[in-house]
C-alpha positions, -999 to +999 in steps of 0.1 A: -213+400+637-235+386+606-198+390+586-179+368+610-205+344+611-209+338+572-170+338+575-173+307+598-196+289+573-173+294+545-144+281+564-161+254+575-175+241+537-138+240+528-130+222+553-157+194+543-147+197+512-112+189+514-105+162+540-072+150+533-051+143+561-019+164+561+001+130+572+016+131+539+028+166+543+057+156+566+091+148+547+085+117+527+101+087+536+111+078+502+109+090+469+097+067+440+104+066+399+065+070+392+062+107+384+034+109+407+018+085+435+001+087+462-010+060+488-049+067+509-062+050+539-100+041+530-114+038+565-100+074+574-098+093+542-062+103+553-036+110+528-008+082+540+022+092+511+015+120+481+049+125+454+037+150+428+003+139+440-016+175+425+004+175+396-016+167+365-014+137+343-026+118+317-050+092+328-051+070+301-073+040+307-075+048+343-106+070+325-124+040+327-131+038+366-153+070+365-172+055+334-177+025+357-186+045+384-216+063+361-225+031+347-235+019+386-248+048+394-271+045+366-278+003+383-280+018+420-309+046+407-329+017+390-324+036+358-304+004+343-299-035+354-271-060+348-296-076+326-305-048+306-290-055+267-276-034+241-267-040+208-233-034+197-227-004+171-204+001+142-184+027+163-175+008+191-166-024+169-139+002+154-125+007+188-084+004+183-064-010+213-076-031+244-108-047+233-136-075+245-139-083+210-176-070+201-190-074+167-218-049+155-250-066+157-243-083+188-266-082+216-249-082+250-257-076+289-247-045+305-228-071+334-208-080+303-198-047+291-186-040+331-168-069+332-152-062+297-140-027+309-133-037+347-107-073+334-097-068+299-099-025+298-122-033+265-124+001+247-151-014+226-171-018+254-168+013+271-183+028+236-210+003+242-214+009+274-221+044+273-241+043+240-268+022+260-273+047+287-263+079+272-271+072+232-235+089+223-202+091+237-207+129+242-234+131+267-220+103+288-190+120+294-206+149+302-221+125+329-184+122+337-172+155+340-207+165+359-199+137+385-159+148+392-175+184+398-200+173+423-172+154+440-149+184+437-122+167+418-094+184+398-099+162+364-115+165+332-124+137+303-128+138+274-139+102+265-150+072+277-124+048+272-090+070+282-071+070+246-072+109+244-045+125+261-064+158+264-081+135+299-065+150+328-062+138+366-042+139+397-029+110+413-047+127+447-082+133+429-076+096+414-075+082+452-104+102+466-126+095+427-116+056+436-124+062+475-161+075+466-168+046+443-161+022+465-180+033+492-211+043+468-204+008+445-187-019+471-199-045+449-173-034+422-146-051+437-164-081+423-157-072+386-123-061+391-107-082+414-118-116+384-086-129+371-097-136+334-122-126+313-141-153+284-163-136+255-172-153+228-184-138+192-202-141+165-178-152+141-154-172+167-160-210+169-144-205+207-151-180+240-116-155+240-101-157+272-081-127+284-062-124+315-070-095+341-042-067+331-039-058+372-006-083+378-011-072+418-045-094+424-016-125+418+012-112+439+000-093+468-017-105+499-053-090+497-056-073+465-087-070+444-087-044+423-088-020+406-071-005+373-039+001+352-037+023+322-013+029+297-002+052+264+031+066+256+028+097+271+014+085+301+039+058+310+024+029+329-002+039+356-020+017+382-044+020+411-042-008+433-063-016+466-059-045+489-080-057+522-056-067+549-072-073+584-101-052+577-084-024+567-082-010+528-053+008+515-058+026+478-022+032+461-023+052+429+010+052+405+012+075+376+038+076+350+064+045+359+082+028+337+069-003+328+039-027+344+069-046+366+077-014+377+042+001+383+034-033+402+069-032+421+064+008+433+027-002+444+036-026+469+063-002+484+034+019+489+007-004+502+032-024+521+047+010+539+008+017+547+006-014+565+036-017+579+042+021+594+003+030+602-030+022+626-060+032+628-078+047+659-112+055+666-116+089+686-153+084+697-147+086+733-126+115+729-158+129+725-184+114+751-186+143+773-178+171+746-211+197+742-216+230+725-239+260+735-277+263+726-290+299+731-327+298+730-335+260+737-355+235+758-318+226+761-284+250+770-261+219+753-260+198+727-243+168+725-216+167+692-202+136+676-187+135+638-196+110+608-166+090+604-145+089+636-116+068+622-079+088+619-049+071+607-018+077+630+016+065+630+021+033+652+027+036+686+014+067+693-023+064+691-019+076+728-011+109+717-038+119+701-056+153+713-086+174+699-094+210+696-130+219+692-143+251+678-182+255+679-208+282+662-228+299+685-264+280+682-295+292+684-325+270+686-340+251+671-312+226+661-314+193+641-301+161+646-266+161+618-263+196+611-229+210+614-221+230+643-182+235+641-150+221+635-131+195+651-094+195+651-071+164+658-037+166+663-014+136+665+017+144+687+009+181+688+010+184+650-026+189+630-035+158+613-071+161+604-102+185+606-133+177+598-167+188+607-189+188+640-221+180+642-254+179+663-254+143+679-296+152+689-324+174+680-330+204+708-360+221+702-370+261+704-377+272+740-410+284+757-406+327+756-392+328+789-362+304+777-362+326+743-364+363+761-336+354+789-309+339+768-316+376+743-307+394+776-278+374+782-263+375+750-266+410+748-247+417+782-221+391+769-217+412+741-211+445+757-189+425+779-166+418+748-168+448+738-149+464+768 
């Protein structure tokens, strides 16, 4: 009995773990040139398209989201501010490729270095960036890598700034990475969605202007953000997100051709998620829906889940069922622990699971309560045993 039950646990942590719809497992509706994509519904954390979308690739400067995302963790703990300064070193003045155009010596916010990365992809300022709060490139992108494990991604850096092609991603852990960050950092929309970028230095008589490298937040309806990335043996890559009535879509393209192309394939994918898909929220599906409490003030416990939203097809939000599978509980229970696994299906085919948990407290019952639900469970088990 103790096997089955650790069994159960086990099943049920992979099952938090790894909440990706399996809409995207049906045959795909069309194939793209990108070597890899994938589009994800933000509300539901459904998987909407996937080509090649757990193959790995080279991220290039898509590397630069997760340094982002450390960088506001860092501002959310109160461990840094936007007003914080750092002054510019020698190393990431010698930064080759996309830059903000930092001189050594200079002394610059932490809001600037984000917004340097986040428009303009500045390499030098991801060196900056992560020699204020780390003091070396090294043991910030250890920061990196220790953050992708605690989210459970498949990916692995090996800088800051994405020229390396030793960084590996997936297209998939791209879309759940960019999923987190945005519900952890909803204020970075605000650097990435700016259209240009102005930094002046020390030895220009004029600010630099540089235009926002994400051609989508000028062509499509509701876009703002996020990043592209390039190097030869990455082809062009972009993640693109977009806002349309209330609802965010994140598209990921890996390895197309060119940035038309790259822009082109994400809005087939955004606009086929718009288009083709609605959301539904299964709350009610679950108003009368209890589990078992042996050896409680109460025998039931209500059970609800954290994020009711599923993404279905359109038209059928009418044929959505559940199947509910519950641990046997034994007081005392708490308020948002898990308790099983909820299965929805979406005409009769599994969409999503994720897991079930405790809508209330129920507390441990008087001995009476305790005594008569041991008797009962041990005739139910030599019942089952028959």
């Amino acid at each position: 009995m103790k096997r089955k039950f650790i069994g159960l646990i086990l099943i049920m942590l992979f099952l938090t773990a790894f909440p990706a719809a399996t809409l995207a497992q049906q045959t795909l509706p069309f194939e793209l040139e990108a070597k890899s994509a994938v589009l994800w519904d933000f509300e539901s954390g459904q998987i909407l398209f996937s080509q090649n979308g757990k193959e790995p690739h080279v991220p290039a400067s898509l590397v630069k989201i997760m340094t982002m995302y450390v960088a506001l963790d860092e501002v959310a703990s109160g461990r840094l501010s936007l007003q914080d300064t750092t002054t510019v070193s020698e190393a990431a003045w010698r930064m080759t490729g996309s830059k903000m155009f930092l001189e050594p010596g200079e002394v610059v916010t932490i809001e600037q270095l984000l917004e340097g990365i986040a428009i303009v992809s500045g390499n030098d300022a991801c060196v900056a960036l992560a020699e204020a709060i780390s003091g070396s490139q090294e043991v910030f992108v250890g920061k990196m890598n220790e953050k992708a494990k605690a989210l459970n991604l498949d990916m692995h850096f090996v800088d800051v700034h994405g020229l390396s092609a030793e960084n590996s991603i997936t297209a998939e852990g791209i879309a759940i990475l960019v999923h987190h960050y945005l519900k952890d950092h909803p204020e970075a929309t605000a650097f990435h969605q700016k259209l240009s970028f102005s930094y002046q230095p020390r030895s220009s008589r004029q600010p630099i202007v540089q235009t926002n490298r994400n051609g989508l937040l000028r062509t499509y309806e509701g876009a703002d953000g996020l990043k592209t990335g390039h190097l030869q043996v990455a082809g062009y890559n972009l993640v693109g997100t977009a806002v349309q009535n209330n609802r965010r879509l994140i598209g990921v393209v890996l390895g197309a051709a060119s940035e038309a192309k790259r822009e082109q394939e994400m809005t087939t994918l955004l606009n086929y998620g718009y288009k083709n898909f609605d959301l539904v929220n299964i709350s009610r599906l679950l108003e009368d829906k209890k589990a078992t409490v042996y050896k409680g003030k109460k025998s039931q416990v209500g059970i609800t889940i954290s994020e009711p939203i599923i993404t279905v097809p359109k038209s059928i939000d009418k044929n959505v069922s559940l199947g509910i599978q519950t641990r046997e509980l034994e007081a005392p229970v708490q308020e948002g622990s898990q308790v099983g696994v909820l299965s929805i299906y979406v005409q009769d085919q599994l969409s999503k699971q994720v897991p079930l948990l405790a809508a209330e407290d129920v507390a441990r019952g008087n001995w009476f309560q305790v005594m008569w639900d041991t008797v009962k469970r041990f005739l139910q088990d030599l019942i089952r045993k028959r």
